[in-house]
N, C-alpha and C positions, 0 to 999 in steps of 0.2 A: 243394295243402295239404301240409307240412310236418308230419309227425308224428313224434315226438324215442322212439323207441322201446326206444334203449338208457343215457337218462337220463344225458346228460352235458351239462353248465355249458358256456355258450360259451368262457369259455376253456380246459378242454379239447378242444374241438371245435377251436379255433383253432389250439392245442398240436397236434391230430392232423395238420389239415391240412398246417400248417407243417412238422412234418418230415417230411411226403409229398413236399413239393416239396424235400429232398435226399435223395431214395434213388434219385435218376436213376442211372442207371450208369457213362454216359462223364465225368464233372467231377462232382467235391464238392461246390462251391458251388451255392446254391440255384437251380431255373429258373423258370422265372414260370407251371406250371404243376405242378399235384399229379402225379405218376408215372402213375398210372394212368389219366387224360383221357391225357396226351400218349400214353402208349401206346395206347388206344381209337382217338385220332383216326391214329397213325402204320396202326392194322391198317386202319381205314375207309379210308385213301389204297389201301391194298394192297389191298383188295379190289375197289375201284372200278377199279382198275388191271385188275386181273383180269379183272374183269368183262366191261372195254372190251374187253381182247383177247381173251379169248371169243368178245365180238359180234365183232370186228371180222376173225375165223378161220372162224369157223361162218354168219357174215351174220345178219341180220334176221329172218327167217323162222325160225330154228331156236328163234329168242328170246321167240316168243307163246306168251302163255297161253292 
């Protein structure tokens, strides 16, 4: 459920989004993603990264709960 808590019209809401997707850093022009998922998903890549080679330094066993 969607709950609108800080009372904005969809097309403001659209307006926000839309210039989320150019406040990327490397290119001006728009990316097909709002700035902050693609950052979300670039840090999820790097932590998953990490993670692996964690496990993959320490093995198996050092990784149960």
């Amino acid at each position: 459920m969607l709950i609108d808590e800080i009372n904005m019209t969809q097309d403001e809401l659209q307006g926000f989004l839309n210039g989320l997707c150019y406040t990327h850093q490397i290119v001006n022009s728009a990316i097909s993603l709002p700035e902050p998922i693609y950052q979300a998903d670039e840090l999820a890549k790097r932590g998953r990264n990490n993670f692996l080679a964690m496990k993959w330094v320490l093995g198996d066993n050092h990784l149960k709960c």
